[in-house]
C-alpha positions, 0 to 999 in steps of 0.5 A: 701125923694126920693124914686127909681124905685125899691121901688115903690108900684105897688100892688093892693090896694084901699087907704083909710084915715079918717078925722074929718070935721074942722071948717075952711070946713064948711059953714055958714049952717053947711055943708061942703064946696062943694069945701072942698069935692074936695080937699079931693078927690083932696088931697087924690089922690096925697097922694095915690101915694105918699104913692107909692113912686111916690111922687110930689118930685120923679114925678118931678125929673123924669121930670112929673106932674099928672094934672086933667083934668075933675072931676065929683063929685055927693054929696048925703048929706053934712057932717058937723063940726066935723063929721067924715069922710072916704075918699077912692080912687082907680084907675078903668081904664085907658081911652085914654089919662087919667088915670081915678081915682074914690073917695068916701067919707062916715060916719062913718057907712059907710053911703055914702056922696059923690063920684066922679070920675076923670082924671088925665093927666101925663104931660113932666113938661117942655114940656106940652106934654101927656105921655099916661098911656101905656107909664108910668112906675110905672102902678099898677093894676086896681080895678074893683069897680064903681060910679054912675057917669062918666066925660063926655063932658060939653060944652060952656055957651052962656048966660050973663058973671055973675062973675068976679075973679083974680087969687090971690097968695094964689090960686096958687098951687106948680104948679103954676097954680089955685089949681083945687079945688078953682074952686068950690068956684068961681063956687058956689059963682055965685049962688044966695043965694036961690040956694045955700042954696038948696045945689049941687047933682052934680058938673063936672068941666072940666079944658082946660087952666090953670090960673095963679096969675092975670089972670082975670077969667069972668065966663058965665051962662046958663040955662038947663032945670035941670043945670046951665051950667057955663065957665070960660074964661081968655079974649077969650080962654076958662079956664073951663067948669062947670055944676051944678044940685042943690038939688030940 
């Protein structure tokens, strides 16, 4: 169902939904996958402003698209089977070009599992071209709550390419590009089994060319003192920039 103009929600509000972990989330240590936590946050987003009115239908026949840019996840402990969660979203400001939207998933007591933050670009679907957040018409009021962690700028991996992946049709999304949650599984799946096993603080991805189904994927890692800094490449163009900071 489509919805007009006029029916848009533009209140304030931080949107909130709770969920019990499936067992198709969860890893061979119980815990939830690390990219199953970004499709929460990823989902909820989109459910957010659905329950706006601005869903990906209405967005569409209005020529537009929301896109995540960057997003910057800190896990403080994995929830595991059948444990339930809350998951939140809200959006904070309005930065540049982006609109800057932060998450946070807790327990049932209210006990904090992970947060994020992220930006979204709004997109001509034809075009590709930005439409700054001044320019969009259905903006709502901002909400004045903070997380304890920020996108920011990655940078490029120079070290050894350790992974190799093609982009396969059930990856791809309504887009038609790699669903921008996948990318934690090929990102933690370049891990050896000693650093997976001690599990992710935190994970940021930074999306800078989208892939599609067959597009082969090389992804390089670098060692930093504390992270793994890891990029993706489809042949020499840049796809996207990572860093990981494991659990000591």
């Amino acid at each position: 169902m489509q919805h007009d103009a006029n029916e848009i929600i533009q209140s304030e509000r931080i949107f909130t939904k709770e969920a019990i972990v499936p067992f198709y989330n969860v890893d061979y240590l119980q815990r939830m996958k690390t990219s199953a936590i970004l499709r929460e946050f990823s989902q909820i987003a989109g459910e957010d402003y659905a329950s706006r009115g601005m869903t990906h239908h209405f967005l569409a026949a209005h020529g537009g698209a929301f896109l995540v840019s960057r997003i910057a996840c800190r896990i403080l402990r994995y929830p595991s089977h059948e444990e339930p969660i809350v998951i939140s979203t809200w959006e904070p400001e309005r930065r540049g070009p982006q609109f800057i939207r932060s998450y946070d998933m807790r327990d049932g007591n209210g006990e904090l599992f992970a947060e994020a933050e992220s930006g979204w670009l709004y997109v001509e679907i034809e075009t590709r071209k930005i439409t700054r957040p001044r320019d969009f018409p259905w903006a709502y009021p901002l909400i004045d709550r903070d997380t304890d962690i920020r996108i920011a700028k990655i940078g490029v991996a120079t070290g050894d390419c350790v992974s190799e992946h093609r982009v396969t049709y059930s990856e791809t999304d309504a887009n038609g590009h790699l669903y921008n949650a996948t990318y934690g599984d090929l990102i933690t799946d370049t891990l050896e089994p000693q650093e997976y096993e001690r599990g992710v603080a935190e994970i940021r991805i930074n999306y800078v060319h989208e892939a599609k189904h067959g597009d082969i994927i090389r992804i390089f890692r670098e060692e930093g003192d504390a992270d793994i800094l890891l990029t993706g490449k489809i042949g020499e163009a840049v796809c996207f920039e990572s860093k990981l900071t494991l659990n000591q």
